[in-house]
C-alpha positions as CSV (number, residue, x, y, z in Angstrom):
1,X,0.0,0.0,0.0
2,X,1.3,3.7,-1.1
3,X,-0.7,5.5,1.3
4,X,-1.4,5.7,4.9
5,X,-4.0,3.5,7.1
6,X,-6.5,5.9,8.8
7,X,-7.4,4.7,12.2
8,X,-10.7,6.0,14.1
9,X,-9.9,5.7,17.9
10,X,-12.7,6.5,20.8
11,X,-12.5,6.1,24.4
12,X,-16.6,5.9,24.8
13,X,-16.7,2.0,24.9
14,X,-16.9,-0.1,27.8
15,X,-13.3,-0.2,30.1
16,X,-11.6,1.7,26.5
17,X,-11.7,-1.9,24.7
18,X,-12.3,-0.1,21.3
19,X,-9.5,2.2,21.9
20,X,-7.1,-0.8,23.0
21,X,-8.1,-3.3,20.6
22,X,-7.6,-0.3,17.3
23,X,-4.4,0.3,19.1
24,X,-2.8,-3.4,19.2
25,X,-4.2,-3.6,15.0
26,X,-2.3,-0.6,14.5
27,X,0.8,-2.0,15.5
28,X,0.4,-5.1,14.0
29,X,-0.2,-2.9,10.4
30,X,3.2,-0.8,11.5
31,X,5.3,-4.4,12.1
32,X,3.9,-4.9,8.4
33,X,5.6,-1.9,7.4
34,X,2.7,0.6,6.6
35,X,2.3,3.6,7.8
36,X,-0.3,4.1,10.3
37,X,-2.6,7.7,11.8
38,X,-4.6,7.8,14.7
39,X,-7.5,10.0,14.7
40,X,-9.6,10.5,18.1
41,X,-13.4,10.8,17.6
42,X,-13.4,11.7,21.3
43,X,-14.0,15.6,20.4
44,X,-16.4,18.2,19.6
45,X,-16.5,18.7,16.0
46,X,-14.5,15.5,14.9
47,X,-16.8,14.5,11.7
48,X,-15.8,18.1,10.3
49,X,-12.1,17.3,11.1
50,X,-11.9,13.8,9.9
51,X,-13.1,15.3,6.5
52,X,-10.5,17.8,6.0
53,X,-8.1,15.4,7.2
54,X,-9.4,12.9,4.7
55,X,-9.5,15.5,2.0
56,X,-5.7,16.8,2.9
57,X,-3.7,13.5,3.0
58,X,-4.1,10.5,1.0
59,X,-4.8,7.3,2.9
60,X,-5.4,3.9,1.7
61,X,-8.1,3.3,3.6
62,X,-9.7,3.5,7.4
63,X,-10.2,1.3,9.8
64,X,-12.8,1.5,12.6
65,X,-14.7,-0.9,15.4
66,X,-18.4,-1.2,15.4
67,X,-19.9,1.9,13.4
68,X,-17.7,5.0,14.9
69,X,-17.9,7.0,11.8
70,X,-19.2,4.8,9.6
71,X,-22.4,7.6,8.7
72,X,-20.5,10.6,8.9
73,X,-21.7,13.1,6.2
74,X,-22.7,16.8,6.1
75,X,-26.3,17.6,6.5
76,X,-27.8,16.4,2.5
77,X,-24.6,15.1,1.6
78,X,-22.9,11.8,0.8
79,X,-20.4,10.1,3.3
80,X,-17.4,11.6,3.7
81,X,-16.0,8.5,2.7
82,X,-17.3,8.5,-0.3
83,X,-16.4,11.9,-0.9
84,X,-12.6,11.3,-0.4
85,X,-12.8,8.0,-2.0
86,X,-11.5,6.4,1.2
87,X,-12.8,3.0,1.7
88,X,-14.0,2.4,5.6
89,X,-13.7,-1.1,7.4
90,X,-16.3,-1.2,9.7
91,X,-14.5,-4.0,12.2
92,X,-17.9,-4.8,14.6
93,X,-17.5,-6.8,17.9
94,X,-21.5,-7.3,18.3
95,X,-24.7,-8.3,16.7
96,X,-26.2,-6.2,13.8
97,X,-29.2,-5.9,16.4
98,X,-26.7,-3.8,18.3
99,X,-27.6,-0.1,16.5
100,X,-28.7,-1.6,13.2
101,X,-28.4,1.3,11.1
102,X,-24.7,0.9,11.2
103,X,-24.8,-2.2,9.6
104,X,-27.3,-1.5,7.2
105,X,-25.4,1.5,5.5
106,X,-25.4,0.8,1.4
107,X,-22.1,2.3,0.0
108,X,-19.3,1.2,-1.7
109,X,-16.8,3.1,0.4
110,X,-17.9,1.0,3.8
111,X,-16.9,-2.4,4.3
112,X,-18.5,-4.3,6.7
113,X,-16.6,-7.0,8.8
114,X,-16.6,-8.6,12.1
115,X,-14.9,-10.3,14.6
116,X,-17.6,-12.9,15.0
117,X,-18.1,-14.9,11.5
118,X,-21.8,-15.5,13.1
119,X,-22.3,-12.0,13.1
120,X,-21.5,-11.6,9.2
121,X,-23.7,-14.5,8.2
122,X,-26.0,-12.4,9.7
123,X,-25.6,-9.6,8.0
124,X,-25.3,-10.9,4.7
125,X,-28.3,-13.2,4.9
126,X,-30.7,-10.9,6.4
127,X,-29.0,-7.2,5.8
128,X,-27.4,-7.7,2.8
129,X,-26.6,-3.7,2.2
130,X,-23.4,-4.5,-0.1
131,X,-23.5,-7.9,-1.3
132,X,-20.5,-8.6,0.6
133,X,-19.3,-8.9,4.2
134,X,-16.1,-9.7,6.0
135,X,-15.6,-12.4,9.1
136,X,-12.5,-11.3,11.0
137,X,-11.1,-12.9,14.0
138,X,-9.3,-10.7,16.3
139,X,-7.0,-13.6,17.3
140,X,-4.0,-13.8,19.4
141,X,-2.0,-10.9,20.1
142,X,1.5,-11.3,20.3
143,X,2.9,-13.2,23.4
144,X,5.8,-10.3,23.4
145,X,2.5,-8.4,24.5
146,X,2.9,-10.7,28.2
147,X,6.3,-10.6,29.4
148,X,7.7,-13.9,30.7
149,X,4.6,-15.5,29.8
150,X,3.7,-18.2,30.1
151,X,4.4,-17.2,34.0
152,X,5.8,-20.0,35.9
153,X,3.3,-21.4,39.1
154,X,5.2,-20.1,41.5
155,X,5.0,-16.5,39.8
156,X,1.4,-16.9,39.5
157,X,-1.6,-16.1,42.2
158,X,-3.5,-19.6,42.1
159,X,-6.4,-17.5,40.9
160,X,-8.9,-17.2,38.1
161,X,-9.7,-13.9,36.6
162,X,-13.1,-12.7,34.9
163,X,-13.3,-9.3,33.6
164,X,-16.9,-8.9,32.5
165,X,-20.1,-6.5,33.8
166,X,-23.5,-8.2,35.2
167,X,-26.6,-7.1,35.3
168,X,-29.2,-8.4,37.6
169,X,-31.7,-11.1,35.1
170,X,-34.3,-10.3,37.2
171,X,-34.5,-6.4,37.0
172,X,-34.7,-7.6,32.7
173,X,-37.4,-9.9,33.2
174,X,-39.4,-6.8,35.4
175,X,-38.9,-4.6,32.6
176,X,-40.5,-7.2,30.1
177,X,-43.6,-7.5,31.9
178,X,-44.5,-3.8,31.8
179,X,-44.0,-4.4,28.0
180,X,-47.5,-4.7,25.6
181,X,-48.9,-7.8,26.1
182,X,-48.1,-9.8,22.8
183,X,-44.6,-8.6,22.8
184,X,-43.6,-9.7,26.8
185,X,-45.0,-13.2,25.8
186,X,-42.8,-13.1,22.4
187,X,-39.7,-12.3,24.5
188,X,-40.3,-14.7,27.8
189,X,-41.3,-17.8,25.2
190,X,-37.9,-16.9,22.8
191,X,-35.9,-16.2,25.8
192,X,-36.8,-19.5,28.0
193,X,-36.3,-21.1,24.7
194,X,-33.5,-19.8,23.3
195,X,-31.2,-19.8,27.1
196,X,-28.8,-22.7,25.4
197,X,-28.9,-22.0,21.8
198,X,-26.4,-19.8,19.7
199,X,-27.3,-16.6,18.0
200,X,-28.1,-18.5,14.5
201,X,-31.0,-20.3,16.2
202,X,-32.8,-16.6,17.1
203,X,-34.5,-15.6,14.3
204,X,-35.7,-18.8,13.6
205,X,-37.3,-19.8,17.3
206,X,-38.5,-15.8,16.7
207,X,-40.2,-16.2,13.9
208,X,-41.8,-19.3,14.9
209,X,-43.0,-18.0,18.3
210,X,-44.2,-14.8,17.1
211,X,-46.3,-16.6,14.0
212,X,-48.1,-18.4,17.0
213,X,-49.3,-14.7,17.9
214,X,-50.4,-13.7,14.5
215,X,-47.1,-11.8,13.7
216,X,-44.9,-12.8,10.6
217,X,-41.3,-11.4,10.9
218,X,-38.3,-11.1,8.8
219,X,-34.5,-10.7,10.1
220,X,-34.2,-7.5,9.0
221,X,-37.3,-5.5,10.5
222,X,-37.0,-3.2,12.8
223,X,-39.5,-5.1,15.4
224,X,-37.0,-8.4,14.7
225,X,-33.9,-6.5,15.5
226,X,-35.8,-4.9,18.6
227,X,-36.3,-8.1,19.8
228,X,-33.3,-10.0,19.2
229,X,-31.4,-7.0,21.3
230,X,-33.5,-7.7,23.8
231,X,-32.7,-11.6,24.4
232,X,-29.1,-11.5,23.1
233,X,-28.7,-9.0,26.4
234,X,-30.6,-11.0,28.3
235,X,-29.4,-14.3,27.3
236,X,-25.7,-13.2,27.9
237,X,-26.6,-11.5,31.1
238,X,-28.3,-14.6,32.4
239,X,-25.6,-17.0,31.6
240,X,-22.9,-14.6,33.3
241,X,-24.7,-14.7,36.6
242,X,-25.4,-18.6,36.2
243,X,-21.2,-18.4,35.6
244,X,-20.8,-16.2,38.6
245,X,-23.3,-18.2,41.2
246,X,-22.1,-21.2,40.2
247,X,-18.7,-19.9,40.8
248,X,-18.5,-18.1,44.2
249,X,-16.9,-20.7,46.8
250,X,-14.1,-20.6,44.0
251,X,-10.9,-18.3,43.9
252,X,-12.4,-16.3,41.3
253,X,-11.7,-12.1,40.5
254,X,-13.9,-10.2,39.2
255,X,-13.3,-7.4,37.2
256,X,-16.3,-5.2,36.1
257,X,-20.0,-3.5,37.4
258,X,-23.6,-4.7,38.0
259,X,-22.4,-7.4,40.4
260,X,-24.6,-6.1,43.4
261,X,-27.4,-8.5,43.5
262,X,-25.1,-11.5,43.5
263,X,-24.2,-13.1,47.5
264,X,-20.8,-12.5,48.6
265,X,-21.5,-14.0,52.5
266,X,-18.8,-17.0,52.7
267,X,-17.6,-16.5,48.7
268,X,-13.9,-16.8,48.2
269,X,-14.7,-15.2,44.9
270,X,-13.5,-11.4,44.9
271,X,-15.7,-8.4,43.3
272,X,-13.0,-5.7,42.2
273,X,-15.2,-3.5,40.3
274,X,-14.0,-2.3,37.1
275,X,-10.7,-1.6,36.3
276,X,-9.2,-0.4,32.3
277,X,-9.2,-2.9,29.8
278,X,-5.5,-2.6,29.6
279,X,-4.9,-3.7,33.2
280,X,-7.3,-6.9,33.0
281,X,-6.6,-8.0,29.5
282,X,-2.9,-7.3,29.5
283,X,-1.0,-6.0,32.4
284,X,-2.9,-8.0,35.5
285,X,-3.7,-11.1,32.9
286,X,-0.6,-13.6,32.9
287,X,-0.6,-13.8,36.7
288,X,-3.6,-16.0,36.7
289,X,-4.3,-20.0,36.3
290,X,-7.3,-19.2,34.0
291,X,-9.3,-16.9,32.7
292,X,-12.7,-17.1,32.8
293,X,-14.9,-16.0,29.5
294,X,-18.6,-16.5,28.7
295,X,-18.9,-15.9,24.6
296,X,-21.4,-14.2,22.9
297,X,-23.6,-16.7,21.9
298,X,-21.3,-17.7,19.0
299,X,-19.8,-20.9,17.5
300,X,-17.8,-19.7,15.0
301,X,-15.1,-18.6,17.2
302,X,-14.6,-17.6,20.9
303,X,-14.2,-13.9,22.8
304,X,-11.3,-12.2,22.8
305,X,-10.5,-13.0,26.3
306,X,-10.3,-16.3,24.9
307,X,-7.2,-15.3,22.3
308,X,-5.5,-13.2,25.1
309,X,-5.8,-16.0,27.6
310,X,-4.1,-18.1,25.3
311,X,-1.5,-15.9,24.4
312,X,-0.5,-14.9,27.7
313,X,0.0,-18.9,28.9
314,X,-3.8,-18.5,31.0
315,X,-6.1,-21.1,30.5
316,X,-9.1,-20.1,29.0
317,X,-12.3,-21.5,31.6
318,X,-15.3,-21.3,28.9
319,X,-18.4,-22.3,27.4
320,X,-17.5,-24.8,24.9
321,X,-19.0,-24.1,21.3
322,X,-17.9,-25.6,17.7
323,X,-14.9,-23.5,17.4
324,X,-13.2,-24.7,20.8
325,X,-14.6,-28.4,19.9
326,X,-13.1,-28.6,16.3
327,X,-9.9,-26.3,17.3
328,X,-9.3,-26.5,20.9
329,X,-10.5,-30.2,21.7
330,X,-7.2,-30.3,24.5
331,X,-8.9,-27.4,26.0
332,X,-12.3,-29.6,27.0
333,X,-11.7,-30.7,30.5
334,X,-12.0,-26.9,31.3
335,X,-14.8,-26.3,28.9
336,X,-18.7,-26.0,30.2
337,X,-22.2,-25.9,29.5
338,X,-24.8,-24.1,30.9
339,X,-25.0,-26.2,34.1
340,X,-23.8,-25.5,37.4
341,X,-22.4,-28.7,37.6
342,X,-20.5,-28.4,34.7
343,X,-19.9,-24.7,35.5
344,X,-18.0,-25.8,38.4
345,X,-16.7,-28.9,37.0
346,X,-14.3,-26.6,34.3
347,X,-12.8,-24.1,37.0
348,X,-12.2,-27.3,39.0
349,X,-10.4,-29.4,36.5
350,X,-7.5,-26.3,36.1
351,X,-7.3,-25.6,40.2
352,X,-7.0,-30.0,40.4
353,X,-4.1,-29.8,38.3
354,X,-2.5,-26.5,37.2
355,X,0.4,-28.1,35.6
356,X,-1.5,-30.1,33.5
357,X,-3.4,-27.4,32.2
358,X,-0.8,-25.0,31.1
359,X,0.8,-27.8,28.9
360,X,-2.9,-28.4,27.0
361,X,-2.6,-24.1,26.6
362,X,0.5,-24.0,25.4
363,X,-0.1,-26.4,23.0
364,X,-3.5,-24.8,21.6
365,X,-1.7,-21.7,21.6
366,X,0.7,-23.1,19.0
367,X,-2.2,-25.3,17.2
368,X,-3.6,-21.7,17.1
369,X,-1.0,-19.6,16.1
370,X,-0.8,-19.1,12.0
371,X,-4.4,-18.9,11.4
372,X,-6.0,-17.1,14.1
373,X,-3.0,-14.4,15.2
374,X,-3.7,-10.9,15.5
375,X,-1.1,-10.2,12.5
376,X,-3.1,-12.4,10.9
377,X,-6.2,-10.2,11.2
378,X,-4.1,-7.1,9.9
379,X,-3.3,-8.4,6.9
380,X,-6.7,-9.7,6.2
381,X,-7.9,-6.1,6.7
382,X,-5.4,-4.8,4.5
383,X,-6.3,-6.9,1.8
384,X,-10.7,-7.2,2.2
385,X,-9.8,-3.0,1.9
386,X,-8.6,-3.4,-1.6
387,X,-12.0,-4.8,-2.5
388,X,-13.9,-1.7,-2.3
389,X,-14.5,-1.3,-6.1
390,X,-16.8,-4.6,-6.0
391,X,-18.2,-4.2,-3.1
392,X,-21.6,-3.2,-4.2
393,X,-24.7,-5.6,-4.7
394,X,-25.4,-6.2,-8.3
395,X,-28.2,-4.2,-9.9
396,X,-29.4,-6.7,-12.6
């Protein structure tokens, strides 16, 4: 590439995970030997300053995480992306459910990837703005990223970490029954329903539920994409406080809000509150056994505090879906289901032998390492960018 990489960087996401993530990319695209600028949405006015920026120095393209910038445009003008002919990878860590406009925008200059491949089936079978989209695992970083790791036990703190904010299930399900009638019974039917299924299964179960009421839905109506926010949250939210209670007589930290309404009489589990992304994910992370992760309803590949656990010599302590079974079958003992039993079963299989399961990481980790590496992800930005002149639906 001749020009520049244009990277849009805010600090309005949860813990600055946005901020982080674009930052660890961007040095993965310098390694590569491009040259990369940093441009903070953070400010008043930005949109007007991007656009001069983008009109004064020629970049290649832009890269962003989960619609910052994706619409910007003057009042009754086009994109400014579009104007400067800069193509825009939209990189998205959630659900198109999660503020579907940005998902939905219909332009050749935005690209629209994701970290979850789920997530792009979903957008190309039931969105479908460009004819195109673009799975992108985030990967491993770097194990230079972890000094020393993988830490030796007697560097470590016997400990399992889990960086991740609750929210009370119950204060959800209040808030449904105040909804109308027909849609409260649509979302505690789905949701009952849908508790141990992965995100390809919702519109499906939706559509068959809500037909049952009269209603006929598609996957890209606004109603559908209302609902589906609704009992991805809930679903997730649920399934950490099944983690979390089935968890608490175990030597578990947590790292993150909306714990309150959990028990901590007798628990050897810790609540921290929340700390930076950078502390949990990186600095604080090698000095674990494990790492504890829930994914987001996915199957198609694992969270990202999956990749970091495995680069920094933690074992990852998570729900098990086809990804881990197919790619990480070493990694089952301390894999789980939505049970408590089993729950407790994975966090005890790492404390019974430690040893044991640092070996079975470090050899995922290197099972893992040329196809799903963060360098990896780079270069397959670099090159889906290059695609912008096809990457429009066909008019015929």
């Amino acid at each position: 590439m001749a020009g520049s990489i244009l990277i849009l960087r805010g600090t309005s996401s949860a813990y600055d995970f946005i901020g982080g993530m674009l930052g660890l990319v961007a040095q993965e695209m310098e390694a590569l030997g491009q040259r990369v600028v940093s441009f903070s949405t953070d400010e008043s006015g930005w949109s007007r300053r991007l656009a001069d920026l983008l009109q004064r120095e020629p970049f290649d393209f832009a890269l962003t995480m989960s619609g910052i910038g994706v619409a910007a445009a003057p009042p009754g003008k086009v994109l400014i992306w579009e104007a400067a002919k800069v193509p825009l990878f939209n990189w998205n860590c959630d659900h198109p459910c999660y503020y579907p406009p940005r998902h939905g925008v219909r332009n050749r200059f935005v690209l629209h990837g994701y970290v979850f491949p789920d997530h792009a089936h979903y957008n190309i079978r039931h969105l479908n703005p460009n004819g195109m989209a673009f799975a992108v695992h985030i990967g491993m970083p770097p194990r230079q990223l972890f000094p020393g790791a993988p830490l030796p036990l007697s560097e470590r703190n016997g400990r399992i970490i889990f960086s991740k904010s609750g929210q009370d299930p119950n204060v959800i399900e209040a808030d449904w029954r105040k909804r109308m009638p027909l849609f409260r019974d649509i979302l505690f039917a789905a949701g009952e329903e849908l508790l141990h299924r992965s995100t390809a299964d919702f519109v499906p179960v939706l559509q068959r539920i809500a037909e049952q009421y009269g209603v006929l839905l598609t996957g890209n109506s606004e109603l559908t994409l209302s609902l589906l926010q609704d009992l991805d949250s809930y679903i997730r939210f649920r399934r950490g406080d099944m983690v979390m209670r089935a968890l608490l007589n175990r030597p578990v930290d947590v790292f993150g809000t909306g714990w309150d309404h959990v028990p901590r009489d007798g628990a050897r589990a810790v609540f921290h509150g929340a700390i930076p992304w950078q502390a949990a994910a990186i600095e604080r992370l090698p000095h674990y056994l494990g790492c504890l992760s829930v994914n987001p309803l996915v199957e198609l590949s694992v969270h990202d505090r999956v990749f970091f656990a495995l680069a920094a010599g933690v074992t990852p302590v998570s729900d098990g879906n086809a990804f881990a079974r197919t790619l990480m079958p070493g990694l089952l003992p301390y894999s789980f289901d939505f049970t408590p039993e089993r729950i407790a079963a994975a966090a005890d299989a790492l404390l019974a032998d430690p040893t044991e399961a640092i070996a079975r990481t470090e050899a995922a980790c290197q099972a893992l390492s040329r196809d799903f590496a963060m360098r990896r992800a780079a270069v397959q930005i670099m090159q889906f960018a290059t695609l912008q002149e096809a990457n429009a639906r066909c008019s015929a």
